[in-house]
N, C-alpha and C positions, 0 to 999 in steps of 0.2 A: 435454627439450623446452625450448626459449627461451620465457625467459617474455616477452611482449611489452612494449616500451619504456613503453607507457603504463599497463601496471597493472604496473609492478616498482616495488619500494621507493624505489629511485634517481633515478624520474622527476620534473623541474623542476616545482614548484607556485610559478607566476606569481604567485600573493598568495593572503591568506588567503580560505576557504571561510567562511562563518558554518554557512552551511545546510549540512548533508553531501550532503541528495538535487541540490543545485547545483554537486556537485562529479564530474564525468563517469566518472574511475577508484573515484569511489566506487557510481554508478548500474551500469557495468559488472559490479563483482563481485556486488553483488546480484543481475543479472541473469544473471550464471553459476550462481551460488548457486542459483536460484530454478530452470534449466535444467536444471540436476545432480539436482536435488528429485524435477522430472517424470520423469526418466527413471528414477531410482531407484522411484519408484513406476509404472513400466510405462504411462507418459503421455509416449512419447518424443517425440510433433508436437503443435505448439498452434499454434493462430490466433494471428494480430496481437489481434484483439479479446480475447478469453481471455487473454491473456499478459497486456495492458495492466492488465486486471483484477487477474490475480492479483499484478503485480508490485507494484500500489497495495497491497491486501491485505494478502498476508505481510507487508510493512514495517510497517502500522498494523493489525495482528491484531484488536487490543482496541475496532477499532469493529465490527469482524463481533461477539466472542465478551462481549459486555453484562451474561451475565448470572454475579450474583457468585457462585454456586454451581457455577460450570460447571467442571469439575475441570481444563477443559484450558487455561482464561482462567488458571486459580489456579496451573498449569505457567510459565504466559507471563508473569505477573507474577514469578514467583520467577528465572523468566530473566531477565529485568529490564526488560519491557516496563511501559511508564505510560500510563494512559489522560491524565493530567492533565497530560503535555508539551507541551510548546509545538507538538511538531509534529504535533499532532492537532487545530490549531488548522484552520479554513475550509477542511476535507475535500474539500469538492466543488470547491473551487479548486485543489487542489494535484492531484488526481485528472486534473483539465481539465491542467492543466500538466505532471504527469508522461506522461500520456500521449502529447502533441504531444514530445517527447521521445524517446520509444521507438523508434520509427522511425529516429533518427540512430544511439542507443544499439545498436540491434540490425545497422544495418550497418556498425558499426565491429569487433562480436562478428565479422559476417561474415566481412571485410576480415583479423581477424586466425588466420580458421580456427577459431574457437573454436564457430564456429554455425553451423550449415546449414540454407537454406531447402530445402523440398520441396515441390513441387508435387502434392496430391492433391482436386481439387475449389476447393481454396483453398491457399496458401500454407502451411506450415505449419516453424515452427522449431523445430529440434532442437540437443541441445548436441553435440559432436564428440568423439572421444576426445581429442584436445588439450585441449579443455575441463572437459571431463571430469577429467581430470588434474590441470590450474591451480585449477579449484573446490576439489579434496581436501588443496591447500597451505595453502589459508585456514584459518589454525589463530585466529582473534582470540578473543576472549568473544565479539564481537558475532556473528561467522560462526555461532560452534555455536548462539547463540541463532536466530538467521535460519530456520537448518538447523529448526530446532524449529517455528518458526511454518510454515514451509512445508510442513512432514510435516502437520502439524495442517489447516493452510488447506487445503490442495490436496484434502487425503482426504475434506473436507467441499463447497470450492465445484464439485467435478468430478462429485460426483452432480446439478450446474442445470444446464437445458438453458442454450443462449447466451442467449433469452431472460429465461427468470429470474435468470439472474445478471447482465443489466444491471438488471433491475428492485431488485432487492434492492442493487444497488451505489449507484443512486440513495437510495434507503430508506438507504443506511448512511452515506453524504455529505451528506444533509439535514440541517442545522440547524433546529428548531424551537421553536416558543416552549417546548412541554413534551417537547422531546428526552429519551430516557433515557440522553444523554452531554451533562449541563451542564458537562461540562470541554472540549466540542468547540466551547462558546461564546464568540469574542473579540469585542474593541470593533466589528468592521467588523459581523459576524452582529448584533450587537443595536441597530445604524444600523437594518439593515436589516426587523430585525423591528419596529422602529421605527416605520417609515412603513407598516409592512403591516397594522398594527394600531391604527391612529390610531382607528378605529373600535370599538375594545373598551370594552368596559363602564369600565374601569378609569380610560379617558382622559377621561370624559365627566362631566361633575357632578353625575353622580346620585348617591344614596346606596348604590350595590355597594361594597364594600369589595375591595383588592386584592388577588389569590388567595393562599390561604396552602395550601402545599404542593400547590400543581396545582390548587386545585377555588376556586371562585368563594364567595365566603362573604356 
């Protein structure tokens, strides 16, 4: 099979990438990665909405999987996933961004035969055997890790109806004052909890003293 001009090794990079997820041949293979997953696990059509989810997801496992006993979070840190990198910074904004994304992302899959829409009640994408194929060359550290969080995420987000998996996707993109991911807190999040809390006991010149460890003292 040819592999297609735009995810081959040899293809022109106009200037440097900072971010990886802003980098399109890098959105791509995740989104084969991610396509190969489904179908290995007998989930060969997915919604736009569904997909969008899990594509967020699998990338940032470690805001679904919180808790430190969780044997399969303790897999995905020894793959070498970090809750405390940069790009688990303002979730619910890269979430908004990668998904207005997707849409380009998935008909360029199209375009190179790598993806097929199907029509059943809804839309529904599947990866192609070309696809198929180009996903099982991805040999990096980073792929087998991917590979990993995907087996993991998908066996877990595919038991929620669509429903609760946006509810819980919001629940997992929320920054809050006592998030159980203060590493998912950057300067913009704490602007903003800033002004939402001018009203808290803390702000005010009473004698409360300011929380120590979550609880009001």
């Amino acid at each position: 099979m040819t592999v297609p001009h735009l995810l081959s090794s040899d293809a022109s990079r106009p200037s440097l990438v900072v971010v990886p997820e802003d980098d399109v041949v890098f959105r791509l293979a995740q989104l084969l990665l991610l396509l190969a997953s489904l179908q290995r696990q007998r989930q060969p059509g997915v919604s736009l909405e569904r997909l969008g989810c899990y594509d967020f997801l699998v990338a940032n496992p470690l805001l679904v999987l919180t808790d430190e006993d969780d044997s399969d979070r303790k897999r995905l840190l020894m793959a070498g996933f970090d809750g405390r990198a940069l790009s688990y910074a303002s979730p619910a904004h890269r979430f908004t961004t990668r998904r207005e994304r997707l849409q380009h992302d998935l008909a360029l899959l199209v375009a190179y035969d790598l993806v097929s829409p199907t029509v059943n009640k809804s839309v529904l994408y599947a990866v192609t055997p070309a696809g198929l194929d180009l996903a099982g060359r991805f040999t990096a550290v980073y792929a087998r890790s991917y590979r990993l969080s995907a087996e993991i995420l998908i066996r877990r987000l595919s038991r929620l109806t669509d429903k609760r998996l946006r509810e819980a996707v919001r629940t997992w993109t929320t920054v809050g004052r006592y998030t159980p991911r203060p590493e998912a807190l950057d300067l913009l999040d704490a602007v903003d909890l800033l002004h939402d809390d001018t009203d808290a006991p803390w702000f005010t010149n009473t004698a409360t003293s300011p929380p120590t460890d979550g609880q009001l003292t």
